[in-house]
C-alpha positions as a Markdown table, in Angstrom:
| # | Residue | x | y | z |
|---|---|---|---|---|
| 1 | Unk | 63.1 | -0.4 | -48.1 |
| 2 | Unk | 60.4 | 1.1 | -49.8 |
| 3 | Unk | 57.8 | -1.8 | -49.2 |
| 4 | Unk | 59.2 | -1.7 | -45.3 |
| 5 | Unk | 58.0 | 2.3 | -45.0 |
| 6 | Unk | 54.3 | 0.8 | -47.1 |
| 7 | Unk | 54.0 | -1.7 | -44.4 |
| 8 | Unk | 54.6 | 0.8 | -41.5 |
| 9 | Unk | 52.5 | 2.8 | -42.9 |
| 10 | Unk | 49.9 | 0.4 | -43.4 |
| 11 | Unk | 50.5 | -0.8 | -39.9 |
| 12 | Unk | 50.1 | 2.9 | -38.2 |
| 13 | Unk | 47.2 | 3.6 | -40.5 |
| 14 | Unk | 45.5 | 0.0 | -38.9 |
| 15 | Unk | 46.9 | 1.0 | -35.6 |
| 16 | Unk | 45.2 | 4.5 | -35.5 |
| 17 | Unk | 41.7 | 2.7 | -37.2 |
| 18 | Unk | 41.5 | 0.2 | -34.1 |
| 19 | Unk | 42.1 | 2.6 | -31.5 |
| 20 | Unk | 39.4 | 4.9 | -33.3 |
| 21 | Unk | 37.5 | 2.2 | -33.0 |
| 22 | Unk | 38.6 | 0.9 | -29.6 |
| 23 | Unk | 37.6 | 5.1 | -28.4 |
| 24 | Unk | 34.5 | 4.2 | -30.1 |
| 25 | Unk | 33.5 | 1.5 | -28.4 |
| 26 | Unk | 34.7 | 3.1 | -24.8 |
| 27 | Unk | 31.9 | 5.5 | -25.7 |
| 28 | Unk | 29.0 | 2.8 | -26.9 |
| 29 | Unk | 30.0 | 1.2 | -23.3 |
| 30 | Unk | 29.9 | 4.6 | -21.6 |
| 31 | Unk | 26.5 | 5.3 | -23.0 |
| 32 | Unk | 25.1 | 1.0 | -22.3 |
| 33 | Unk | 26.4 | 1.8 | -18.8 |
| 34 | Unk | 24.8 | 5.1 | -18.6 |
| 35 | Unk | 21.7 | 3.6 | -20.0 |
| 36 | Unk | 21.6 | 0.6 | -17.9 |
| 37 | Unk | 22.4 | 2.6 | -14.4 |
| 38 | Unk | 18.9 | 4.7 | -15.7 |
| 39 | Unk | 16.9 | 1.5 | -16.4 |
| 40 | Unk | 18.2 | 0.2 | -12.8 |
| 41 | Unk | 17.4 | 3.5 | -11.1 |
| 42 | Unk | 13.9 | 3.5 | -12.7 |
| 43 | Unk | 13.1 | 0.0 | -11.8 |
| 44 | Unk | 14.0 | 1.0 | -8.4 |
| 45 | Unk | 11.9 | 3.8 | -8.0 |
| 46 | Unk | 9.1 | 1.9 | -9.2 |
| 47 | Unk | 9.8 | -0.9 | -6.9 |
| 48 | Unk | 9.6 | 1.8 | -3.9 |
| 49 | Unk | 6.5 | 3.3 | -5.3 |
| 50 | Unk | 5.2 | 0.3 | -5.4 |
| 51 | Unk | 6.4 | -0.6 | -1.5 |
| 52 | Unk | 4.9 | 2.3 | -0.7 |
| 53 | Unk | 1.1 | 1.9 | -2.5 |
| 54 | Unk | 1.4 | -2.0 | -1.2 |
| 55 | Unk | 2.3 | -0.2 | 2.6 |
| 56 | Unk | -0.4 | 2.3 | 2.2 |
| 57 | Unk | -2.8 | -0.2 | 1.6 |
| 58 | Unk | -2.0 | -2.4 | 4.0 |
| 59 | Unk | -2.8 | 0.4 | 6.4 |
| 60 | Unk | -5.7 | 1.3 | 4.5 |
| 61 | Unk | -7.0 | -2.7 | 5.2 |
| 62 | Unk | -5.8 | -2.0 | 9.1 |
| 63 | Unk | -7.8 | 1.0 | 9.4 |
| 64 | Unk | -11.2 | -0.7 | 7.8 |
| 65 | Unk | -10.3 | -4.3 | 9.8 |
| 66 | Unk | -10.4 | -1.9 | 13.2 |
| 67 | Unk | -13.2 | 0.4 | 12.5 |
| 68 | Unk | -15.5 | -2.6 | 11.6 |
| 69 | Unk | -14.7 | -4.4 | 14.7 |
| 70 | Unk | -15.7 | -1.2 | 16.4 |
| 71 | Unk | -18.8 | -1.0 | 14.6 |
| 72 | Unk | -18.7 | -4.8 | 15.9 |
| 73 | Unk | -18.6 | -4.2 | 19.3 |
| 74 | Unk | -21.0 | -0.9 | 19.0 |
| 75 | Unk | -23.8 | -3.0 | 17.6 |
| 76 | Unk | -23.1 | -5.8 | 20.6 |
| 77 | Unk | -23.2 | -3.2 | 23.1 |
| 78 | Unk | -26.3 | -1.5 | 21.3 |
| 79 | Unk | -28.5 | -4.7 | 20.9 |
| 80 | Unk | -27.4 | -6.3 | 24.7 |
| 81 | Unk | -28.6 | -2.4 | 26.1 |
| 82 | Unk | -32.2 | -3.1 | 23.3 |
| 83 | Unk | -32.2 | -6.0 | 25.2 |
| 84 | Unk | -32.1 | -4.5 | 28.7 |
| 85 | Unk | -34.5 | -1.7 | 28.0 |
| 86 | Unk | -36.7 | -4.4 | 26.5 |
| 87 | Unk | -36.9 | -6.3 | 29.7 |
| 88 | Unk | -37.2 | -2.7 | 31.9 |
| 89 | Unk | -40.4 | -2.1 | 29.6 |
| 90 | Unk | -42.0 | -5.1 | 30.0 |
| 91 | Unk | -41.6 | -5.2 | 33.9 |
| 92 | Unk | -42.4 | -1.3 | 33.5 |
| 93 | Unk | -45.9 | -2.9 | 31.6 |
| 94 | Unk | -46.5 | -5.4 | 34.1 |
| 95 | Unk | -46.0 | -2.8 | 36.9 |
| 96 | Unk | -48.5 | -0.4 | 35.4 |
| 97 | Unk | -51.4 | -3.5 | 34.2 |
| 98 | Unk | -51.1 | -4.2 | 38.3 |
| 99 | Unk | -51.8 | -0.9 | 39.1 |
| 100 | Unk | -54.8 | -0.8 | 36.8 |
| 101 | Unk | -55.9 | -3.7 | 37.9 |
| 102 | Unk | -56.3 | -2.6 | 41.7 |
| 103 | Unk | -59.0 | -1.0 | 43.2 |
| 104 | Unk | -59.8 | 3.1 | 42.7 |
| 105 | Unk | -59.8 | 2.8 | 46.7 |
| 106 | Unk | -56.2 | 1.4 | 47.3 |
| 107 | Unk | -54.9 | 3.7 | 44.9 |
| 108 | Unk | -56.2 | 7.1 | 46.3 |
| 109 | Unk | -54.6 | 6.1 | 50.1 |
């Protein structure tokens, strides 16, 4: 009878070791789950940061890409008017080698 109370004993004393240990672990795996659910949160926030710098430079690209095709089309439009008041000063210099060219008397009529 004696060795039937030792092994009860023995058994509760094993029981209440492996559900210390069985708490234990509940905690370890509470804290690995916190712990991963901060890694996973981080790693998102860094991923949107991230979204976001790509984004803003994207735009950033965007902005430059339109600005030099405006500087583009300024520089077109500023060499084709050149161009014109090139031609309006050579007929201008023509005009005005004619009119030396004529006679003091045609000029003063």
């Amino acid at each position: 009878m004696a060795s039937l109370r030792s092994e009860s004993a023995n058994l509760k004393a094993a029981n209440a070791s492996l559900r210390l240990e069985a708490s234990s672990l509940a905690v370890v795996n509470a804290a690995l789950a916190a712990t991963g659910k901060a890694k996973l949160a981080l790693a998102e926030r860094k991923l949107r940061e991230s979204q976001d710098e790509a984004s803003s430079a994207r735009n950033e690209r965007d902005a430059a890409e339109r600005r030099c095709q405006e500087a583009a089309a300024a520089l077109k439009h500023a060499t084709e008017q050149s161009a014109a008041a090139e031609a309006e000063l050579g007929r201008l210099r023509s005009g005005i080698g004619r009119l030396l060219r004529m006679p003091p008397s045609i000029l003063r009529s």
